[in-house]
mmCIF file as gemmi writes it, N, C-alpha and C atoms, coordinates in Angstrom:
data_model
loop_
_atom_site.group_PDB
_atom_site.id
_atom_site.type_symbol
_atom_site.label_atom_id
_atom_site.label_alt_id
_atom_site.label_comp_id
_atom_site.label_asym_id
_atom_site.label_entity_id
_atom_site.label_seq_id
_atom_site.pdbx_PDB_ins_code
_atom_site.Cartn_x
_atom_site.Cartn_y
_atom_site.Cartn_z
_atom_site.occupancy
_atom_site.B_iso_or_equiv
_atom_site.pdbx_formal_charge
_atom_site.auth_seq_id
_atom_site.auth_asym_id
_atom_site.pdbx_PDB_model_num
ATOM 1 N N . UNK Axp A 1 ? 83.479 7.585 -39.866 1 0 ? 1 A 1
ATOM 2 C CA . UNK Axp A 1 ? 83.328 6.208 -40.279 1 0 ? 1 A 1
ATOM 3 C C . UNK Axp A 1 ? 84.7 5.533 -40.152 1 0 ? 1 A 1
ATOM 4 N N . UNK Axp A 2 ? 84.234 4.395 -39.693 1 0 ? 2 A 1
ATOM 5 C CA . UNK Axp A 2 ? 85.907 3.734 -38.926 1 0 ? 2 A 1
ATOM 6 C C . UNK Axp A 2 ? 86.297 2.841 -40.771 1 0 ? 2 A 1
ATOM 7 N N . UNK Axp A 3 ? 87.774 2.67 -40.722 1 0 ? 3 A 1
ATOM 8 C CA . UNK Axp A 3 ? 88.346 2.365 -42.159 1 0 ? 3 A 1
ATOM 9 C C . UNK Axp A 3 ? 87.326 0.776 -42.365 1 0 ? 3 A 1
ATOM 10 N N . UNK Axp A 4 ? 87.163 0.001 -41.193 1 0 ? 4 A 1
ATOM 11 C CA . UNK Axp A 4 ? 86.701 -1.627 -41.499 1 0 ? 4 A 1
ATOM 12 C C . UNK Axp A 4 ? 85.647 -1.175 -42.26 1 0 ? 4 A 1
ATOM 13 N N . UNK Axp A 5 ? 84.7 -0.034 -41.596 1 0 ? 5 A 1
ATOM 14 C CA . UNK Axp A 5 ? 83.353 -0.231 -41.983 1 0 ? 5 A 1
ATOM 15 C C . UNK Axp A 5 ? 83.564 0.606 -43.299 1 0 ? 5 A 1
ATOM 16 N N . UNK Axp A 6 ? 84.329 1.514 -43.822 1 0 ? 6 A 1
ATOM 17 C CA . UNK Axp A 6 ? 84.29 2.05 -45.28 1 0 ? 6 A 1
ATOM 18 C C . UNK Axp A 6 ? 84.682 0.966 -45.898 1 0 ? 6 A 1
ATOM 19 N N . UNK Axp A 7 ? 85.999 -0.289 -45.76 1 0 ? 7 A 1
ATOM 20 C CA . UNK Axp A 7 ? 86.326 -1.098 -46.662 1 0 ? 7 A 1
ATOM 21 C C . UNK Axp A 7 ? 85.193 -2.153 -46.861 1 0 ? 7 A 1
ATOM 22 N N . UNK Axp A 8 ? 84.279 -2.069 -45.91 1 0 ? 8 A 1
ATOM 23 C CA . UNK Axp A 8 ? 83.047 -3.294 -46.177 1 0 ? 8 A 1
ATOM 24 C C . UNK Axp A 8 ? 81.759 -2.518 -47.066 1 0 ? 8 A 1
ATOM 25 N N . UNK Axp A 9 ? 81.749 -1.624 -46.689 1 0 ? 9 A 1
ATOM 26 C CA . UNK Axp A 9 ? 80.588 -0.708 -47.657 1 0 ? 9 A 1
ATOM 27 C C . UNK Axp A 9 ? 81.418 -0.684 -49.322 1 0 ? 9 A 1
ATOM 28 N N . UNK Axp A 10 ? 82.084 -0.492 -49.388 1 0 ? 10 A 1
ATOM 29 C CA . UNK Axp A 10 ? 83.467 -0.324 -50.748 1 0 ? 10 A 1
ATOM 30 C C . UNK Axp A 10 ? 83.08 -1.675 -51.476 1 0 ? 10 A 1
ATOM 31 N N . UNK Axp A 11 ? 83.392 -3.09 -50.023 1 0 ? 11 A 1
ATOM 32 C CA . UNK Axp A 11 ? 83.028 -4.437 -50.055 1 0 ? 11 A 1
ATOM 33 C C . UNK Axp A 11 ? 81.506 -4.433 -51.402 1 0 ? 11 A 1
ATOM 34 N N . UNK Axp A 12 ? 80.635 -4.075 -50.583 1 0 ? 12 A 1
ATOM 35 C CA . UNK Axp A 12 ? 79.528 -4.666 -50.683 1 0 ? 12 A 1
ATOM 36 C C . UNK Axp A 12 ? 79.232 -3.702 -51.894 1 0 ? 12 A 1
ATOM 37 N N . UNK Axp A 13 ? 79.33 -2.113 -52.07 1 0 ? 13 A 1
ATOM 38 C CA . UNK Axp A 13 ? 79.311 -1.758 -53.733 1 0 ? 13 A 1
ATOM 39 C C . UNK Axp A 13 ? 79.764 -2.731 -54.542 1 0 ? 13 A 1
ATOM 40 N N . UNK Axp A 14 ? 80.899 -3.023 -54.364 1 0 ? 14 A 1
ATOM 41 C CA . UNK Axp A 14 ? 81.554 -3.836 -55.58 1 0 ? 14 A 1
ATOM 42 C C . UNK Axp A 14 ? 80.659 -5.032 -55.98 1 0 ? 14 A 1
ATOM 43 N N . UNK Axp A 15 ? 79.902 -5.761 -54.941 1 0 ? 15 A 1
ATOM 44 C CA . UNK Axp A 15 ? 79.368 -6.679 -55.22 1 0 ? 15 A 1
ATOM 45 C C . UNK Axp A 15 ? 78.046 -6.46 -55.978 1 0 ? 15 A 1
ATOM 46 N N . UNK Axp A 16 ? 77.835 -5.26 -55.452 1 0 ? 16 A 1
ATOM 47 C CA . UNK Axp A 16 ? 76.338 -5.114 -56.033 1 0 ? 16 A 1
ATOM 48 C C . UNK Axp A 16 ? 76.734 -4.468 -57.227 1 0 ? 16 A 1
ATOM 49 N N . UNK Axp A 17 ? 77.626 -3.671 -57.796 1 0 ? 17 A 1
ATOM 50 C CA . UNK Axp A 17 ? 78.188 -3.517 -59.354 1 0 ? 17 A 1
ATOM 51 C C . UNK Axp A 17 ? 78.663 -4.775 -60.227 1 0 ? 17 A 1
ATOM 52 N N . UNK Axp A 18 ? 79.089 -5.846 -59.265 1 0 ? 18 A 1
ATOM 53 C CA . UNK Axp A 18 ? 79.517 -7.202 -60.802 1 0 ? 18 A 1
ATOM 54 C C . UNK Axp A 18 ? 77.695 -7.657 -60.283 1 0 ? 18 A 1
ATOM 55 N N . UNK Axp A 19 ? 77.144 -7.582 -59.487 1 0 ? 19 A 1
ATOM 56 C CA . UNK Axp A 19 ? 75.799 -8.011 -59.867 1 0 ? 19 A 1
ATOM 57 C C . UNK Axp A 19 ? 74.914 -7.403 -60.78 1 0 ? 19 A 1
ATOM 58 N N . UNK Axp A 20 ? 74.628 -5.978 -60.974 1 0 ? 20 A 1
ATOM 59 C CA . UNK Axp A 20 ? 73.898 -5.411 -61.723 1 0 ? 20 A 1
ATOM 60 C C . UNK Axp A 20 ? 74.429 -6.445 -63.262 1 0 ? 20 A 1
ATOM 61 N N . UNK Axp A 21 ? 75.728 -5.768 -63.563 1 0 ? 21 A 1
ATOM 62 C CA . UNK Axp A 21 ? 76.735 -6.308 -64.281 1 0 ? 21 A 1
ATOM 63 C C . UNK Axp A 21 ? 76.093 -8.022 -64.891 1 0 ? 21 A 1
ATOM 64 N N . UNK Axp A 22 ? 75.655 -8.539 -64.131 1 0 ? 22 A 1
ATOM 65 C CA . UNK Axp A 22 ? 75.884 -10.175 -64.48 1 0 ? 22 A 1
ATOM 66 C C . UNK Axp A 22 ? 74.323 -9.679 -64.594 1 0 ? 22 A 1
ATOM 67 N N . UNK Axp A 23 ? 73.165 -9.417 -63.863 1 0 ? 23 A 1
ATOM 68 C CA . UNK Axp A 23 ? 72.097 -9.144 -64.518 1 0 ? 23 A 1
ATOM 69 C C . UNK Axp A 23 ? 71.859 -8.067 -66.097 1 0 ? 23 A 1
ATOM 70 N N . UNK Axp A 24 ? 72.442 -7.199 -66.323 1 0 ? 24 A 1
ATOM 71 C CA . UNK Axp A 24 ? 72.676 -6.94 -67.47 1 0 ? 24 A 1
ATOM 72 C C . UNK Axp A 24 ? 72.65 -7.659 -68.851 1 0 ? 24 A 1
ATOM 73 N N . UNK Axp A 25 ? 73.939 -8.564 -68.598 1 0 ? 25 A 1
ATOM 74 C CA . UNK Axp A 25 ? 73.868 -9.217 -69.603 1 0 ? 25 A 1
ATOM 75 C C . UNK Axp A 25 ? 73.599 -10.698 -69.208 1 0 ? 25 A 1
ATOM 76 N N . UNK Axp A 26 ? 72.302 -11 -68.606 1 0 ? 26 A 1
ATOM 77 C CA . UNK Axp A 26 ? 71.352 -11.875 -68.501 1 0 ? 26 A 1
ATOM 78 C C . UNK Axp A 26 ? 70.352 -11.563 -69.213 1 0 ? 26 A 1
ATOM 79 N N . UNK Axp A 27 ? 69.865 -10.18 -69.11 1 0 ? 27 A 1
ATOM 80 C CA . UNK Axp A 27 ? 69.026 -10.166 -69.737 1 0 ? 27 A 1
ATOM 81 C C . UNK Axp A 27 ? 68.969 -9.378 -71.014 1 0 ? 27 A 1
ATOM 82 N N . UNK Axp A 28 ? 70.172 -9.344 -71.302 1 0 ? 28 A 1
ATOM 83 C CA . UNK Axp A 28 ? 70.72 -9.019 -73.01 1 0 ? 28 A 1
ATOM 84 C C . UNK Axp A 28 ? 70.284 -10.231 -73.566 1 0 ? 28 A 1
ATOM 85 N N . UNK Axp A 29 ? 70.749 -11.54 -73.009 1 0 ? 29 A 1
ATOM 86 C CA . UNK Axp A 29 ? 70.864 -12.902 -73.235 1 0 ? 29 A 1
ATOM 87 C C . UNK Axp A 29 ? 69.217 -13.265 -73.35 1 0 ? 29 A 1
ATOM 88 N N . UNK Axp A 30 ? 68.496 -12.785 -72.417 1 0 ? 30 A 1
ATOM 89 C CA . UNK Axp A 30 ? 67.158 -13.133 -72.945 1 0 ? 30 A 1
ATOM 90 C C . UNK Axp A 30 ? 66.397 -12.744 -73.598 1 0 ? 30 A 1
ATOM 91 N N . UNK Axp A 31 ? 66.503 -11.536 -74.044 1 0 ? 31 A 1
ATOM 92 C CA . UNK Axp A 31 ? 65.69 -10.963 -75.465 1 0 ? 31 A 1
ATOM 93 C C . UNK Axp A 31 ? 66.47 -11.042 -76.57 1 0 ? 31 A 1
ATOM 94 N N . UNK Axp A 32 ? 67.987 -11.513 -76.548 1 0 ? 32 A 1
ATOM 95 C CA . UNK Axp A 32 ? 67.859 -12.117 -77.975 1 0 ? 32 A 1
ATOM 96 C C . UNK Axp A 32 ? 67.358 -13.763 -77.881 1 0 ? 32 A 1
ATOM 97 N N . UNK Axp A 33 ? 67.311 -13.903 -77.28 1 0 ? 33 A 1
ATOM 98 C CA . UNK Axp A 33 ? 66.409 -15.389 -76.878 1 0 ? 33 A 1
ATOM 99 C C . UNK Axp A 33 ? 64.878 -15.177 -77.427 1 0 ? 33 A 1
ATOM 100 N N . UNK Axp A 34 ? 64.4 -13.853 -77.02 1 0 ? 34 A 1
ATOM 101 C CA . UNK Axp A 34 ? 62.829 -13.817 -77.183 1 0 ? 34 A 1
ATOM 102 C C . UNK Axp A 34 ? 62.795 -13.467 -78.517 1 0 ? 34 A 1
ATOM 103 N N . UNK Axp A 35 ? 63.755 -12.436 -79.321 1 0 ? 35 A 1
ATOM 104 C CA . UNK Axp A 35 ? 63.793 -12.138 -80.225 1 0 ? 35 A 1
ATOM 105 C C . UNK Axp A 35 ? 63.657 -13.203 -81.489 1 0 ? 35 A 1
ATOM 106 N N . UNK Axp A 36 ? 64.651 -14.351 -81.143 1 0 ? 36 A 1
ATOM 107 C CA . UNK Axp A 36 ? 64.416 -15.483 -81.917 1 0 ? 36 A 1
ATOM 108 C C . UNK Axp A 36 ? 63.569 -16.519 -81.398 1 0 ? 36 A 1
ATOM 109 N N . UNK Axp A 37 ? 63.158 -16.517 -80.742 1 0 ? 37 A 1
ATOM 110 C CA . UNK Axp A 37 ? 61.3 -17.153 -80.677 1 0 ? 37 A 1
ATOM 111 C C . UNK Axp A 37 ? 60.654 -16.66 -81.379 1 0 ? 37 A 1
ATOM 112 N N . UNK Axp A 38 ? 60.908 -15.069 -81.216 1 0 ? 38 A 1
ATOM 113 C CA . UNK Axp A 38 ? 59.459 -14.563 -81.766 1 0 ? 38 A 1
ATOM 114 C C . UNK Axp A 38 ? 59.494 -14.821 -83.832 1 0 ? 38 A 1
ATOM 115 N N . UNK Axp A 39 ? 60.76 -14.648 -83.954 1 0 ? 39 A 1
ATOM 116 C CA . UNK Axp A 39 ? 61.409 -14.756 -85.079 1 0 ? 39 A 1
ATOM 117 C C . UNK Axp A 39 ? 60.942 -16.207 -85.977 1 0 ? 39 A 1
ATOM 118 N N . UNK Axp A 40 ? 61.297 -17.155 -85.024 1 0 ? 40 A 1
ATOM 119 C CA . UNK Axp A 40 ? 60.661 -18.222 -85.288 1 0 ? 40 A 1
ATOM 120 C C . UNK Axp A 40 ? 59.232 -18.838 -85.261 1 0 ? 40 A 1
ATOM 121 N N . UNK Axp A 41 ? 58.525 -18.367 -84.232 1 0 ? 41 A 1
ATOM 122 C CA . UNK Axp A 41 ? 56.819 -18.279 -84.141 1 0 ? 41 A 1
ATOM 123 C C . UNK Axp A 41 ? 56.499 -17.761 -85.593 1 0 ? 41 A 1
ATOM 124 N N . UNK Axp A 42 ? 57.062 -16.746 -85.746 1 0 ? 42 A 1
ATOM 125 C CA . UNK Axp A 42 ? 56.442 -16.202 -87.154 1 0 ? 42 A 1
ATOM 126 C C . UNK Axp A 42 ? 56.591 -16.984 -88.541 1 0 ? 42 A 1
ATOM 127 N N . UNK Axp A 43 ? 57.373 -17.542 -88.56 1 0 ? 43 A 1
ATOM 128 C CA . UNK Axp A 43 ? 58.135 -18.742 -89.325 1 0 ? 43 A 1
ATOM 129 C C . UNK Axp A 43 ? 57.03 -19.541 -89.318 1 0 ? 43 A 1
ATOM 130 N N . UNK Axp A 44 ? 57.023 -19.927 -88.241 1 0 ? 44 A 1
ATOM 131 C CA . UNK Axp A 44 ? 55.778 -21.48 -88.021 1 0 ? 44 A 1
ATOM 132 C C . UNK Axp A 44 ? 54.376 -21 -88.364 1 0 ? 44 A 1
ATOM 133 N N . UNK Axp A 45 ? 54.368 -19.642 -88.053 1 0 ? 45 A 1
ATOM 134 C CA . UNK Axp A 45 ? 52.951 -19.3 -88.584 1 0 ? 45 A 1
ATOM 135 C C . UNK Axp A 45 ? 53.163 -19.222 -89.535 1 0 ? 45 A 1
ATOM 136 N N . UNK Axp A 46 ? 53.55 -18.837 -90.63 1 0 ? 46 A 1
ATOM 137 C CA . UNK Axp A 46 ? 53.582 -18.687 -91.57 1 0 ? 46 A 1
ATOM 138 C C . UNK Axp A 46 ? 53.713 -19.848 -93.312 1 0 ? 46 A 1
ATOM 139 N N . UNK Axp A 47 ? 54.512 -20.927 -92.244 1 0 ? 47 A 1
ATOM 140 C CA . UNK Axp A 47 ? 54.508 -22.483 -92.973 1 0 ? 47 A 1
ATOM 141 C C . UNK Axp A 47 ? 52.889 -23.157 -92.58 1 0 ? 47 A 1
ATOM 142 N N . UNK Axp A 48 ? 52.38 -22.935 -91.605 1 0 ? 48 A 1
ATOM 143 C CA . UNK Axp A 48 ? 50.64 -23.044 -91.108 1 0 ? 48 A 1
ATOM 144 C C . UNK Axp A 48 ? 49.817 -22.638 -91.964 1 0 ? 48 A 1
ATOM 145 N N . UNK Axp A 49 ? 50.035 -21.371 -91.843 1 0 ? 49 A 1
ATOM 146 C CA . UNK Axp A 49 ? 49.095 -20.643 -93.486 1 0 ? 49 A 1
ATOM 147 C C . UNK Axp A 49 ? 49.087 -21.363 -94.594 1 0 ? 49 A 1
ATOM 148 N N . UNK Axp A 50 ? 50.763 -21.37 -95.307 1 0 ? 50 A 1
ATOM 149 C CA . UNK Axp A 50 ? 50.7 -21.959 -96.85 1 0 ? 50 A 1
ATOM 150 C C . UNK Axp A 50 ? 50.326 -23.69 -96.254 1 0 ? 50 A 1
ATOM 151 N N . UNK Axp A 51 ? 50.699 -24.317 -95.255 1 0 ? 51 A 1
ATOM 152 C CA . UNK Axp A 51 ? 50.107 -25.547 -95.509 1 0 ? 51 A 1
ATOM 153 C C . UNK Axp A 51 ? 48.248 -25.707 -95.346 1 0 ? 51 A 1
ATOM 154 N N . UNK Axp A 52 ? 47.773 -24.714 -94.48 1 0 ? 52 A 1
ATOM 155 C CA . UNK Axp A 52 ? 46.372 -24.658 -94.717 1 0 ? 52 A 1
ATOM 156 C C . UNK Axp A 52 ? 45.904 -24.115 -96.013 1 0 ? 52 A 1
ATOM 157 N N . UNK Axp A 53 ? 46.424 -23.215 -96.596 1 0 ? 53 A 1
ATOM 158 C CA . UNK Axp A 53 ? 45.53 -23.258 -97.725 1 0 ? 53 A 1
ATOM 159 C C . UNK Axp A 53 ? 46.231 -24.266 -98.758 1 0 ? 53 A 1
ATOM 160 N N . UNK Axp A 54 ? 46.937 -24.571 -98.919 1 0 ? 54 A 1
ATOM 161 C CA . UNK Axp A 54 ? 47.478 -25.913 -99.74 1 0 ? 54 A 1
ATOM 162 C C . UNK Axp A 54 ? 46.028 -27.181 -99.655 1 0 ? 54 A 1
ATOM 163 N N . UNK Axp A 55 ? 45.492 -27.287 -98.166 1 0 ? 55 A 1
ATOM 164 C CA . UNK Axp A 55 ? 45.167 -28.445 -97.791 1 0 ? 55 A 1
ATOM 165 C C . UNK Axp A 55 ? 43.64 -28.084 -98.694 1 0 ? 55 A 1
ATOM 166 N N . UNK Axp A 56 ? 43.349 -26.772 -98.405 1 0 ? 56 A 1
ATOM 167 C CA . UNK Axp A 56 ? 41.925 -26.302 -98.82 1 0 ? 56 A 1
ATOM 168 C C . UNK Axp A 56 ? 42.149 -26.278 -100.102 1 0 ? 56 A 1
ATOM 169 N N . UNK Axp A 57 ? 42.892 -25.71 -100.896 1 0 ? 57 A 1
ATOM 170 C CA . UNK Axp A 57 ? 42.759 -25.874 -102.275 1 0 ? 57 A 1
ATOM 171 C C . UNK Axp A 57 ? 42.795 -27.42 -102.644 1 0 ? 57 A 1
ATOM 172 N N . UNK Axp A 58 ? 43.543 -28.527 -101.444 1 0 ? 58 A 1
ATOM 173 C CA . UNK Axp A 58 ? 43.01 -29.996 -102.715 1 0 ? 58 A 1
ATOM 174 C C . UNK Axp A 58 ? 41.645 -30.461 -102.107 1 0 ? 58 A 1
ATOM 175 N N . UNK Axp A 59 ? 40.982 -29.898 -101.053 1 0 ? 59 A 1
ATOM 176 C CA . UNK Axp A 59 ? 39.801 -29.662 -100.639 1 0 ? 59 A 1
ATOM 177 C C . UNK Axp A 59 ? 39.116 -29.633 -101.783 1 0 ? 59 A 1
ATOM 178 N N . UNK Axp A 60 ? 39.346 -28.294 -102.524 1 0 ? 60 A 1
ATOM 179 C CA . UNK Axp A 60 ? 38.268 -27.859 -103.635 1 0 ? 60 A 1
ATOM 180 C C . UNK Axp A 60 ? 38.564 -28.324 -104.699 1 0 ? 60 A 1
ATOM 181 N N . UNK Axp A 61 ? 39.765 -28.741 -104.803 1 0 ? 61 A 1
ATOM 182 C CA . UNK Axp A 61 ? 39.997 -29.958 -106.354 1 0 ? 61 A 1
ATOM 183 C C . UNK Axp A 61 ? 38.715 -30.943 -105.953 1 0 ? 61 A 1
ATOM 184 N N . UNK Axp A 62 ? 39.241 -31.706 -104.949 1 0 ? 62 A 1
ATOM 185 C CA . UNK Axp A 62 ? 38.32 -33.178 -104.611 1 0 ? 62 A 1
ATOM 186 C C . UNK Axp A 62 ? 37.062 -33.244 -104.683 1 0 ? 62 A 1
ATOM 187 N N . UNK Axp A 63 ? 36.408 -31.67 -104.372 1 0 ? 63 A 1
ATOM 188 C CA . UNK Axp A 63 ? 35.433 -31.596 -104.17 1 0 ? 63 A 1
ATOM 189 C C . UNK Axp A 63 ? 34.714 -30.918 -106.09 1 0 ? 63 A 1
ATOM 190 N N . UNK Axp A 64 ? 35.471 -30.542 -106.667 1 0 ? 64 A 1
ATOM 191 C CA . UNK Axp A 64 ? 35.198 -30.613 -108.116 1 0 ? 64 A 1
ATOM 192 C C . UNK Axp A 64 ? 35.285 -31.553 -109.031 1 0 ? 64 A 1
ATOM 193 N N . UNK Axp A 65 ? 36.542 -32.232 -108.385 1 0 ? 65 A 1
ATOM 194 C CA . UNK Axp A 65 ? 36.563 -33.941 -109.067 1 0 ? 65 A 1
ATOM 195 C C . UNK Axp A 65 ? 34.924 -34.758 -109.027 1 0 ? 65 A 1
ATOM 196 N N . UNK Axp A 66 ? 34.69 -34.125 -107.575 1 0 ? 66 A 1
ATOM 197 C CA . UNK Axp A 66 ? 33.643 -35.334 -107.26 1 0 ? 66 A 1
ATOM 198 C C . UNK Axp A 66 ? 32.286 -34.803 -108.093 1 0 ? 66 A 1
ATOM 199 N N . UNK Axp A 67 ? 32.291 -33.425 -108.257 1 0 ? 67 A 1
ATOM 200 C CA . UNK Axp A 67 ? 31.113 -32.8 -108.873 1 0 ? 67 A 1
ATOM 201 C C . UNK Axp A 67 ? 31.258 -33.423 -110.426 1 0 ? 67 A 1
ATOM 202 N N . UNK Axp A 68 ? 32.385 -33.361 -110.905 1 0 ? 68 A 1
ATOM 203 C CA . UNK Axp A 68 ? 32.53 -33.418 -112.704 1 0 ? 68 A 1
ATOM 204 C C . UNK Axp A 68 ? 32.114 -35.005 -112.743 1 0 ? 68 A 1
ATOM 205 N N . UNK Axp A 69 ? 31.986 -35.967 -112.141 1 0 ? 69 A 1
ATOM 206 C CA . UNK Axp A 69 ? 32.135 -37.518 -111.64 1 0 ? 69 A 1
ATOM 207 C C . UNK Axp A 69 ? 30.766 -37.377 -111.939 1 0 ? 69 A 1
C-alpha cells in the first residue's frame, strides 16, 4: 500500500470516528429529550385526571343540588 493511499484511509477513519463521535452524543441529546417528554406527558396526564374528576364531582354536587330543589 503506497503512503498517499494509507494517509487517506488514516484520512477517512478519522472522519468516520469524530462522526460516530458527533452521532453519539446526538443521540445522548435525544433521549434525554424523550426522557423529559415522557416525564412531562405524565405530568399532563396526570393534571387531566385530577381536573376530570374535579369536573365530575361538581357534576354530582349540581346534580344533587338539583335533586334536594
Amino acid at each position: 500500500m503506497e503512503q498517499n493511499d494509507l494517509q487517506e484511509l488514516m484520512d477517512r477513519l478519522e472522519r468516520l470516528i469524530d462522526r460516530v463521535e458527533h452521532l453519539k452524543r446526538q443521540n445522548s441529546q435525544l433521549l434525554a429529550q424523550e426522557k423529559h417528554w415522557r416525564e412531562e406527558r405524565a405530568q399532563l396526564i396526570e393534571k387531566n385526571e385530577i381536573a376530570r374528576r374535579k369536573v365530575e364531582s361538581m357534576i354530582s354536587r349540581l346534580k344533587a343540588l338539583e335533586q334536594d330543589s
